[in-house]
Structure formats: C-alpha cells, structure tokens
C-alpha positions as CSV (number, residue, x, y, z in Angstrom):
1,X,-30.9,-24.1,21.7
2,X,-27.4,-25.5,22.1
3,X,-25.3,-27.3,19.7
4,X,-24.6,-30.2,21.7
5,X,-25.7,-32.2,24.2
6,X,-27.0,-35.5,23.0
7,X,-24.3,-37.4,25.5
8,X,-25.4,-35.5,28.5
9,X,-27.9,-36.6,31.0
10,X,-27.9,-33.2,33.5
11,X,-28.5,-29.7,32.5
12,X,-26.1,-26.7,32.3
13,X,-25.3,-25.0,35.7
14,X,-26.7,-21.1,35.0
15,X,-23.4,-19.8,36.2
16,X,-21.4,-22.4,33.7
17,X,-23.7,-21.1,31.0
18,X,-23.2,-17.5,32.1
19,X,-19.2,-18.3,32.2
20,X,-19.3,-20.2,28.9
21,X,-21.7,-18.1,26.5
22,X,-20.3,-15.8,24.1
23,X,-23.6,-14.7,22.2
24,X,-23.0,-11.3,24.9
25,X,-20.3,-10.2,22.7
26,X,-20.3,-12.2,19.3
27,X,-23.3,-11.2,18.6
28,X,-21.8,-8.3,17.2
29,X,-20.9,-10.5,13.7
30,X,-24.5,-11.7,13.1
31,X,-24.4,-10.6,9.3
32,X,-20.7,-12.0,8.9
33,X,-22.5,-15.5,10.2
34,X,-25.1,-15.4,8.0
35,X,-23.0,-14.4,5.2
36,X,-20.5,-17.5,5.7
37,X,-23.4,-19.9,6.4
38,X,-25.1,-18.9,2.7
39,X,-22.0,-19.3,1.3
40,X,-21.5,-22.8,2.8
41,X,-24.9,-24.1,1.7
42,X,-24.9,-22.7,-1.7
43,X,-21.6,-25.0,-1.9
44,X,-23.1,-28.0,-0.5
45,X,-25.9,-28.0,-3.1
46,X,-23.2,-27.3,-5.6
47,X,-21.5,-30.7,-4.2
48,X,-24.9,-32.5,-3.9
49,X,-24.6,-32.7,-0.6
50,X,-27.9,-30.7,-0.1
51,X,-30.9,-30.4,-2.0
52,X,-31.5,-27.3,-4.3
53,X,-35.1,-26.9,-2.3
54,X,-32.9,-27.2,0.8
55,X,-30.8,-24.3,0.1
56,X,-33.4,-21.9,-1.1
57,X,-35.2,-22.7,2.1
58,X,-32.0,-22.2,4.1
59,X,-31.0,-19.1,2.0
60,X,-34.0,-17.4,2.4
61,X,-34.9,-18.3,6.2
62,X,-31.2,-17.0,6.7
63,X,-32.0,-13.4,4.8
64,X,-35.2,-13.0,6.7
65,X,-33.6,-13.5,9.9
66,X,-30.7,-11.0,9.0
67,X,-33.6,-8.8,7.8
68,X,-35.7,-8.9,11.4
69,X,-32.0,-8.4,13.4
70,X,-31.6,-5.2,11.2
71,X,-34.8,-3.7,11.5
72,X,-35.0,-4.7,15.4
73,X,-38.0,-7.3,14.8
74,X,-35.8,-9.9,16.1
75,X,-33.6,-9.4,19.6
76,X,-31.0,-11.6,20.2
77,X,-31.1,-13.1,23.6
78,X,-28.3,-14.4,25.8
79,X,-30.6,-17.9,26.4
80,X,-28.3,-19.3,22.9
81,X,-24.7,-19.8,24.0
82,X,-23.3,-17.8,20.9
83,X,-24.6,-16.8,17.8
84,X,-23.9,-19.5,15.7
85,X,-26.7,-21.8,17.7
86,X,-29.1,-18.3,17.8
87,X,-29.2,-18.4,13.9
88,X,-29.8,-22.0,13.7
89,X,-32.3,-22.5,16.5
90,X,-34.4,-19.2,14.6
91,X,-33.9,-20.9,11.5
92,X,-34.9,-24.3,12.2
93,X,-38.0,-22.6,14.1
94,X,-38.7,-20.7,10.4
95,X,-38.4,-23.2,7.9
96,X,-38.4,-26.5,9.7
97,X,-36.0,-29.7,9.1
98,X,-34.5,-28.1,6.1
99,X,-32.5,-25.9,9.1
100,X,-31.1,-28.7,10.4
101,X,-29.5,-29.5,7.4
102,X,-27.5,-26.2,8.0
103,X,-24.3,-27.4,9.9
104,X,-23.8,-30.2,7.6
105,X,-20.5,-30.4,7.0
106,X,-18.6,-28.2,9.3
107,X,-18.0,-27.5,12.9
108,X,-18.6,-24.3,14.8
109,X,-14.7,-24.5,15.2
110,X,-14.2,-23.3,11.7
111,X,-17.4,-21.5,11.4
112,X,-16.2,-18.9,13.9
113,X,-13.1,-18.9,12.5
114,X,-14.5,-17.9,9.7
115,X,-16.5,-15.8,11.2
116,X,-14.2,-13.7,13.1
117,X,-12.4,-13.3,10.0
118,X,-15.0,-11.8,7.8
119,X,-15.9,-9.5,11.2
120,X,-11.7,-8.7,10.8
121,X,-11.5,-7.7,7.4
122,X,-14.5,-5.8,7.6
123,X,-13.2,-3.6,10.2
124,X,-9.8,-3.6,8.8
125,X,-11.8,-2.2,5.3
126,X,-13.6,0.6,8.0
127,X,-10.3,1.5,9.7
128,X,-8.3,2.0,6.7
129,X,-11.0,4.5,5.5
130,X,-10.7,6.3,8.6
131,X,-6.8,6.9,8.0
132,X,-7.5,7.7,4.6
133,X,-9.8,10.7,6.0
134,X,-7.4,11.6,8.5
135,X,-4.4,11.5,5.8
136,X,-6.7,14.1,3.5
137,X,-7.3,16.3,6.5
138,X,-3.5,16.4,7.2
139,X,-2.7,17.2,3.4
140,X,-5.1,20.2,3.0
141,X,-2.9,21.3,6.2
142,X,0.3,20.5,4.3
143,X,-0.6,22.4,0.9
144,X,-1.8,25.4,3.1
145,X,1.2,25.4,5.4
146,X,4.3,25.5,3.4
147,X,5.3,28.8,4.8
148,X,4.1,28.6,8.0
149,X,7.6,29.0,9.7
150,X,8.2,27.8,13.1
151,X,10.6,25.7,15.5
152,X,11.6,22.1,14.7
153,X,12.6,20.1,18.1
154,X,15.0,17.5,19.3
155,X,14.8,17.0,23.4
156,X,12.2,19.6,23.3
157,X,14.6,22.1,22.7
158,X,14.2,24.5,19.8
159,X,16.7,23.2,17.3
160,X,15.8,24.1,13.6
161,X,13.4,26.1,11.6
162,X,11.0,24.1,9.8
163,X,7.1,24.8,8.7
164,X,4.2,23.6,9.7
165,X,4.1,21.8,6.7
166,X,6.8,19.4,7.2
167,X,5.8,19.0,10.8
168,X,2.5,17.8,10.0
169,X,3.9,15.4,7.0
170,X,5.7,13.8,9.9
171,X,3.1,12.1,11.0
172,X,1.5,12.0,7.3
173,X,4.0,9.3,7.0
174,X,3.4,7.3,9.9
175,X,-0.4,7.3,9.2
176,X,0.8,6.2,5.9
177,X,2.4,3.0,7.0
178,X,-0.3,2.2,8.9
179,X,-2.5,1.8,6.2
180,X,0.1,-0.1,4.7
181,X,0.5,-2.5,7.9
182,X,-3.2,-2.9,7.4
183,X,-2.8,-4.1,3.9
184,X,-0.7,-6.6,4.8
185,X,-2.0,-7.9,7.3
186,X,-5.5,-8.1,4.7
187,X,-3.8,-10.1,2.4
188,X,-1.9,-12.1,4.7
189,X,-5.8,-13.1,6.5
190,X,-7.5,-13.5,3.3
191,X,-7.7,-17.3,3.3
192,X,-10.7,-19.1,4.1
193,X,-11.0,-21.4,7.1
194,X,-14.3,-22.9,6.8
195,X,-14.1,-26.9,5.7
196,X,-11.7,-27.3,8.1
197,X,-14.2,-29.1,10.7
198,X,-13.4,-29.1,14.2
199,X,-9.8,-29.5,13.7
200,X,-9.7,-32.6,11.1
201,X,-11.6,-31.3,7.8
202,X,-14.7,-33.6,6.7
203,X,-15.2,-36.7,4.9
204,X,-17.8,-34.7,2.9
205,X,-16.9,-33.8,-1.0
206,X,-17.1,-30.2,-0.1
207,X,-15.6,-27.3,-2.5
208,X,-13.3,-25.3,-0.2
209,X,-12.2,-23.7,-3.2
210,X,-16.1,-22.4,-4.2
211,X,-16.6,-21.5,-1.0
212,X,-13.2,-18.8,-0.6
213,X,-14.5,-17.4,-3.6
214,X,-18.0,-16.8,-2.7
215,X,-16.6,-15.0,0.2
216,X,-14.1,-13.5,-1.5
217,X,-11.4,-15.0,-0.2
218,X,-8.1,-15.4,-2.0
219,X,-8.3,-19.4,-1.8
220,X,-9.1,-21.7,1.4
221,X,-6.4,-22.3,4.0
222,X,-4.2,-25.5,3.9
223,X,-4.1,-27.1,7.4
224,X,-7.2,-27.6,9.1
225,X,-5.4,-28.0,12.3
226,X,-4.2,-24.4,12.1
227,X,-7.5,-22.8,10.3
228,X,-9.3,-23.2,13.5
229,X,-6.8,-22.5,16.1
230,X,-5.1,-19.4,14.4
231,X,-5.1,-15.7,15.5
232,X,-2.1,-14.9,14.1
233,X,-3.8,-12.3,12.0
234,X,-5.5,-10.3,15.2
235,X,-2.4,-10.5,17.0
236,X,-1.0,-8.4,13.9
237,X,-4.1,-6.2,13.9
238,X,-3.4,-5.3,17.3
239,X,0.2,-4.3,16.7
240,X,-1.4,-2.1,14.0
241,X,-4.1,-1.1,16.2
242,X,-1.2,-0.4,18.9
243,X,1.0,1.8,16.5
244,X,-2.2,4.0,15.2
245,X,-3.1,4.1,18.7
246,X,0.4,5.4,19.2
247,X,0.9,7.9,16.5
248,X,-2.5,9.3,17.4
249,X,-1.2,9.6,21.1
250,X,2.3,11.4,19.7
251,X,0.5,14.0,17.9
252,X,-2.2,14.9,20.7
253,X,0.9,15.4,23.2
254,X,2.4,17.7,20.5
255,X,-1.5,19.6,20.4
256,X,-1.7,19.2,23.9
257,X,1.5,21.7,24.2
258,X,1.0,24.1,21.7
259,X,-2.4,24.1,23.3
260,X,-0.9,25.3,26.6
261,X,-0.4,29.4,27.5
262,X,3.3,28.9,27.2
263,X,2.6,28.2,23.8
264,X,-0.4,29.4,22.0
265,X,0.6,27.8,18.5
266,X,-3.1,26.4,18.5
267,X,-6.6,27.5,19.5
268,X,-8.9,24.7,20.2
269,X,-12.3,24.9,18.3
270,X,-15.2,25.0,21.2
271,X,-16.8,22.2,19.5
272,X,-13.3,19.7,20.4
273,X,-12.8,21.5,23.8
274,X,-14.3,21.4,27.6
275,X,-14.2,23.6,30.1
276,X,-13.5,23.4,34.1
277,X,-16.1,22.9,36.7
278,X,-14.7,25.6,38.7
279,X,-12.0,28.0,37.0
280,X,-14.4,29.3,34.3
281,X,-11.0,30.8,32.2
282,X,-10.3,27.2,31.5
283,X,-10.6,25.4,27.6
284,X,-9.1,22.2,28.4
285,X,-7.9,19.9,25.7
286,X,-9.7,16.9,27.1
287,X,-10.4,14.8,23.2
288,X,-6.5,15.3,22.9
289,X,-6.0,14.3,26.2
290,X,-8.6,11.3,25.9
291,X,-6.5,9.9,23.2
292,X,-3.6,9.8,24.3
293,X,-4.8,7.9,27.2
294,X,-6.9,5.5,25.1
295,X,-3.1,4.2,23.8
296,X,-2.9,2.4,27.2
297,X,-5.9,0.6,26.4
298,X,-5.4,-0.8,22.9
299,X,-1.8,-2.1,24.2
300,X,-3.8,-4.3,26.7
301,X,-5.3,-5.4,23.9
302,X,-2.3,-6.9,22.4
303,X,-0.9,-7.6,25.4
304,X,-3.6,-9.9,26.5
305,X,-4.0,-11.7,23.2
306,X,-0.7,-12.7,23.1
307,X,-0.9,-14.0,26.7
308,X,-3.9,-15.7,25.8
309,X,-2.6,-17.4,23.0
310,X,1.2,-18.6,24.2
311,X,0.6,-22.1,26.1
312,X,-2.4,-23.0,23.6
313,X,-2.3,-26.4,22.2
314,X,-3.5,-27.6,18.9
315,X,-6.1,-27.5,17.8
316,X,-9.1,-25.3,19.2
317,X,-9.3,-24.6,22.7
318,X,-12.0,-22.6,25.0
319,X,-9.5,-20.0,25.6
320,X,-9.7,-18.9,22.2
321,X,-13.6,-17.1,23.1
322,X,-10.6,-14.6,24.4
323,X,-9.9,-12.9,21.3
324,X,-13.4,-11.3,20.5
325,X,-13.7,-9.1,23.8
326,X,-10.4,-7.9,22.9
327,X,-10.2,-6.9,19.8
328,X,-13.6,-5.7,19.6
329,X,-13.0,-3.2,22.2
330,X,-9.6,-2.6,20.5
331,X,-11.1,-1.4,17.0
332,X,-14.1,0.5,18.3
333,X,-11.7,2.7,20.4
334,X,-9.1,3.4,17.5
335,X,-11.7,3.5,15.3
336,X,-13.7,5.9,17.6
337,X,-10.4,8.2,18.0
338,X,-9.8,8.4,14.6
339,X,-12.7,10.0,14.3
340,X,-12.5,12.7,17.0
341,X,-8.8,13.2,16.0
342,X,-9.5,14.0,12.3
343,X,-12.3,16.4,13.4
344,X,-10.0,18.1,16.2
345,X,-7.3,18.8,13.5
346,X,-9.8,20.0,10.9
347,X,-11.1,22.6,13.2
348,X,-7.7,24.0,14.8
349,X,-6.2,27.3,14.1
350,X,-2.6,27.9,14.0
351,X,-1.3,30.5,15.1
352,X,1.4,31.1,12.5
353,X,2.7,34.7,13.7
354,X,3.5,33.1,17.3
355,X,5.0,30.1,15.9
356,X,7.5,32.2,13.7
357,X,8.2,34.5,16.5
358,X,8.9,31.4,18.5
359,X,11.4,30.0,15.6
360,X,13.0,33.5,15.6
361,X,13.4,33.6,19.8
362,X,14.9,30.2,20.1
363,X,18.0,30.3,18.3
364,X,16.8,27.7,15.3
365,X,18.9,29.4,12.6
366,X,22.0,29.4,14.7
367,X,23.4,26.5,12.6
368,X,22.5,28.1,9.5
369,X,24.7,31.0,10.8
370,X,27.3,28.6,11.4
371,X,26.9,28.0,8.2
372,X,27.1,31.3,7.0
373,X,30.5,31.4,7.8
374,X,31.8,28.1,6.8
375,X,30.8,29.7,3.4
376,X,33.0,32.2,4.0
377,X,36.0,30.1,4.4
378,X,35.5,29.6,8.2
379,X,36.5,26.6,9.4
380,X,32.7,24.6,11.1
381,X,34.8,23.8,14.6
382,X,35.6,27.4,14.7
383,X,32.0,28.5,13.2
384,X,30.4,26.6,16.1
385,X,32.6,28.3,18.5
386,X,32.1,31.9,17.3
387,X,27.9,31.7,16.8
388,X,27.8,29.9,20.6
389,X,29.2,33.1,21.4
390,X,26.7,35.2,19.8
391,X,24.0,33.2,21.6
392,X,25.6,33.9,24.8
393,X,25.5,37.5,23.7
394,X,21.9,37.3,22.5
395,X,21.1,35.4,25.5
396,X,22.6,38.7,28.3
397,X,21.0,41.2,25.7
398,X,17.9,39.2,25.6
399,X,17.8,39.5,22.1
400,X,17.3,37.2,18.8
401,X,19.7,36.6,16.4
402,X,18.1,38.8,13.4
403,X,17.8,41.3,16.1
404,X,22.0,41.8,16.8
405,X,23.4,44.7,14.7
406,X,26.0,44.4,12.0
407,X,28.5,45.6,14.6
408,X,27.7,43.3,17.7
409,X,28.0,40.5,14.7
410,X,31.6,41.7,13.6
411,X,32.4,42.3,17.5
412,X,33.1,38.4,17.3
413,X,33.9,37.3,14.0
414,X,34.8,40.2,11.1
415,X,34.1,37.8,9.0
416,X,30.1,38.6,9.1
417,X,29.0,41.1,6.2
418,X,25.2,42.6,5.7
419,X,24.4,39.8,3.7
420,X,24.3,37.9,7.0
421,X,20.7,39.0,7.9
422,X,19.3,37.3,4.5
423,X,21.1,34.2,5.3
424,X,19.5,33.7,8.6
425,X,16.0,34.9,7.8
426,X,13.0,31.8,8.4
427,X,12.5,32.1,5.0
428,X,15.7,31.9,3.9
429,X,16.9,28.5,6.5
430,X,13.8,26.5,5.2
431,X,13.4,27.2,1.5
432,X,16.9,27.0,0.6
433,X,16.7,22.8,2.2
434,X,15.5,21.4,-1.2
435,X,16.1,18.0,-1.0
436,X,13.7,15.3,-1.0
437,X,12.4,14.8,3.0
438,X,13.6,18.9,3.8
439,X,10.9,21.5,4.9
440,X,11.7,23.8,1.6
441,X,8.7,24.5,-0.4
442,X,9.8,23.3,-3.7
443,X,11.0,20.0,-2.0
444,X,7.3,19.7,0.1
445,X,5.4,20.0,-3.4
446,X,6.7,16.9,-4.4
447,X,6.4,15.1,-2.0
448,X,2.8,16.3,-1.9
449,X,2.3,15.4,-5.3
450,X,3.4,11.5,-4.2
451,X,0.6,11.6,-1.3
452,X,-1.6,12.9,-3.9
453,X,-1.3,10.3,-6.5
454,X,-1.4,7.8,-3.8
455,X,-4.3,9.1,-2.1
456,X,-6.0,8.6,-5.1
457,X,-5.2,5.9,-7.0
C-alpha cells in the first residue's frame, strides 16, 4: 500500500520503488511508530476529531500488530515503501475503515520526525547505559589500583611516575563527559514534532501539547517548518558518537601497546584475544584492534550527515531518508564496541611488577630528584643541569636512578645525602602529589568518592 497516488495515472518503476523505499532500513523503529501513532489518536478522540470507538479500534489493531512483529507472526516486507504505510495498510486490513481514520491530521513528514526521534532517544537511553557499565568497570580498576606504580607519558617518552589508577581515571573522565554530551543533547531533542503536518501544521483543533506528554516529551516544538526538516539533534549524536568512538580508540592503542612483547603491562584474556593462522606463538589483540578501526567508521557517519544536510532547503526534502542508514549503523557499532571494550578491560591482567620496573628504568623520578635538591637550596636551573648528568651517568652504567650509590650521587652534586633514596622511591614521587587531579592515593580517594556519588545518584 502506498500513501499517495490518487493524482497518478501510471505505476511506480520497480527500480524507482527500489531507489525510493525506506521500509529496508526504518523498519527497525516499528514500535517507536506505533507508539507515536497511539499517542496521536488518543489525542484526536480527546479533541473530537475521532470517535471513542474509532480509537479503541485503532489502539488495539495497532497493539496486535506490534504484538505479531514481536513474536515473528507478522514479517515486514519491502512491497510498503516505509513503515509508516506497512502499519497502516495491516491496520486497515485488521479493523477496516476505522484505519483509515489513522493519518488524520498529520503528515508522514512529521510522523517520521517523530519517529526517528523516539528511535533517538531510545538509543541515546541504551548508549548511556553502556558508558555507565563501562565507567563501573574502570572504577573497580581505580579503587584496586592506587598503588599500582608505573610510567606516565608525554611523546611516548617515559616522563613521570603515576599509578595505574590515575591512568585509568584518565579516560574515566572523558567517558564521563560523554555521558554528559548525551544528556544534553536528550534534553535539547526532547520536543515533540508531530502536528506539524507536512511542513505547515493542520487546520485540525489538535492538542500538540497532550500529545508531547503522552510521549513524554518536554512540550511540542514551535515551528512546524523546522519540526520536519531538523536533524540538528543526530548531527550532535554523531559528534558524541564520534568522540566515544574516539576515546574508545585512544585507550585500545594504549592496550594495544602494553599488549606488545616490548611491553607486557597486560595479558589479554583468551576469551578477548585471536590467534594467527600460521605463527601458532601469536595472541593478537584483534577486539582492541577492531575498535580502534571502527572510529573511522562512525566519523563517516557524521561526516556524511553533515554533507547531507548543508544545501537542504526548507522544509522536508527526500534527502532527508539519508539520516537513518547513518546513524543506525553509527549507534549499533559504538554501541556494539562498548560492549566488547568493557568486557576486554574486565578480563585484563596487569602486570603491576613490570610496570613499576618500567617506571623505575625510565628515569620518571628524575624531576622529583631535581627536586630533591631544590629543597636543599639548589637552585632548579642548576638542579636540572646536575640530575641530566646523573642520567647520562645512569644511562653509560646502564643503571636506574635508585640503583646509583651514595657516592656516584655526591660524585656530581655533594649536596645529595642518604635521605635521597626515600625521596626518589615510586612510592614516595606519587603519594606525596596530593592535590585534587594528582596520582597520590589520598588525592585519588576523593576523587573516587565524586565518581561514586555520581555513579549512583
């Protein structure tokens, strides 16, 4: 069945129909439909506009259709263009003229407006939960890591000693805001479209108003022109989609490396690992790897939508069928690495003796050695000065700094005393950074406590 037609006198080309239909791909918000279209004719019987028999037939032909797509009874078939004319043609078959009654009042302009936002707040609701698991994942890391020693980088260089704990609440926080990104962007959505028509509202007495709040919307939008033309909201989804998509990708590159035999700050868990076809030593890190490549793909995403949408004119226009391939694709695979990712970090093992070692051999608590000495009345430009020479020396004698005796240390500076080996212990360079943000344990606990609170409040 097709929605229009009536000023036609030839039949749809197959291959324009094939071109045109969307019900391929939009089937996927069947229950969002029939959710928006019982909420519409509850509010025309409200208005009068339908009769109260009407819309019990209607309500109930609508719940038995959603019940036979559940349960398989009922296949939806490419012959409808898109989903909206699939409910109605099933409905009218059901219950008769009553179904016709159905579109009274709106256009399927607005309705998949509408639709495609209910679809985009339920996923946005899914997604969010996702981050939430992966955020308790990474806490339970946090609280069991807080003296898990090992080297903080800049330019991949060893630069500072930190713990595993901070490391990790590095990208605690950028999971963080992108649950907050995805708040926003909620509330900024959470108006409803439908009433709007095909670009001009109705002459109808409908309840816009009724209608938000059976959907549980947060009131109806305020331009009609703009309710069915906007995708503001999934162009900001897939920014957000983009920037998960991205922190997921930094933090597999990270695992990826301490993965590697040059490393070994992780072991893989079999179950989150493959193996080679050939070289049967090999435990590849391919669901790390797969991620980080499945960035690429959600940035199309984005950057197709926003081509799609810059030379569109008001109001609705066909290009706008664009925007459910898209972003469909784009949510399943975040949505689907969030997943994998929050299993692959819950079933790791650190390594924590190599990653101290590795703190130790790189020469992360030269500046607290500098330190040391600017304590001691040592001017820092000289300080600098006198421990690069002591990691030139540590460098010939391939040696760590804790490793140096008392008397190589005085060979370049008398000022060094015993005490010197406390000051530059791992334990010693991160606990004694106490202040809010730094790796020390006291200052980790309270930041904890925040994530704890907010996690669940």
């Amino acid at each position: 069945m097709k929605l229009w037609g009536g000023r036609f006198t030839k039949e749809e080309n197959q291959l324009v129909h094939n071109f045109n239909e969307s019900i391929s791909f939009d089937q996927k918000f069947y229950r969002q439909d029939i959710a928006g279209s019982i909420a519409h004719v509850t509010m025309l019987a409200k208005q009068g506009i339908l009769t109260e028999e009407d819309r019990d037939a209607i309500i109930a032909g609508l719940k038995s259709i959603r019940e036979d797509i559940d349960n398989g009874t009922l296949k939806i078939t490419t012959e409808s263009e898109d989903i909206h004319s699939f409910v109605e043609a099933n409905l009218i078959e059901r219950i008769g003229d009553a179904g016709k009654r159905l579109h009274t009042g709106r256009s399927r302009n607005d309705q998949v407006a509408l639709d495609m936002k209910l679809y985009t707040r339920d996923e946005i609701d899914e997604t969010d939960a996702l981050l939430k698991g992966l955020l308790e994942v990474l806490l339970k890391l946090m609280e069991d890591n807080l003296h898990t020693y090992m080297p903080g980088f800049t330019h991949l260089q060893k630069a500072q000693p930190v713990t595993l704990a901070h490391h990790v609440g590095a990208y605690y926080e950028m999971f963080r805001r992108d649950r907050g990104r995805l708040a926003d962007i909620r509330k900024r959505m959470n108006y409803c479209p439908l009433g709007s028509g095909a670009l001009a509202g109705t002459t109808y007495p409908l309840d816009r108003e009724y209608t938000a709040e059976l959907l549980d919307f947060d009131g109806p939008t305020l331009n009609s022109m703009d309710s069915v033309s906007d995708r503001d909201y999934l162009i900001e989804l897939l920014a957000a989609l983009s920037t998960i998509a991205m922190h997921l990708s930094r933090f597999s590159e990270e695992i990826i490396i301490w993965n590697s035999n040059e490393y070994r700050f992780v072991e893989m868990d079999d179950s989150y690992s493959t193996g080679s076809s050939i070289m049967p030593q090999k435990k590849n890190p391919d669901i790390a790897e797969l991620i980080r490549g499945k960035a690429g793909r959600v940035y199309g995403a984005l950057m197709s939508m926003l081509t799609v949408m810059k030379g569109i004119p008001l109001a609705y226009d066909k290009d706008l069928q664009e925007d459910k391939e898209l972003t469909f694709d784009a949510i399943d695979t975040v949505k689907g690495c969030l997943l994998l990712f929050t299993g692959m970090v819950s079933t790791m093992t650190f390594r924590k003796d190599v990653m101290e070692t590795s703190a130790k051999n790189g020469f992360t608590n030269a500046t607290d050695a500098a330190d040391y000495l600017v304590n001691h009345g040592v001017p820092f430009r000289d300080a600098h000065g006198i421990i690069g020479q002591l990691v030139l020396l540590c460098i010939n004698e391939n040696k760590a700094l804790d490793d140096l005796t008392l008397e190589q240390f005085k060979s370049i500076s008398p000022v060094f005393e015993e005490d010197i080996y406390d000051a530059i212990s791992m334990k010693t360079c991160v606990e004694k950074r106490v202040t809010i943000g730094a790796p020390g344990a006291e200052a980790m606990k309270k930041v904890i406590e925040v994530y704890k609170k907010e996690l669940n409040a």
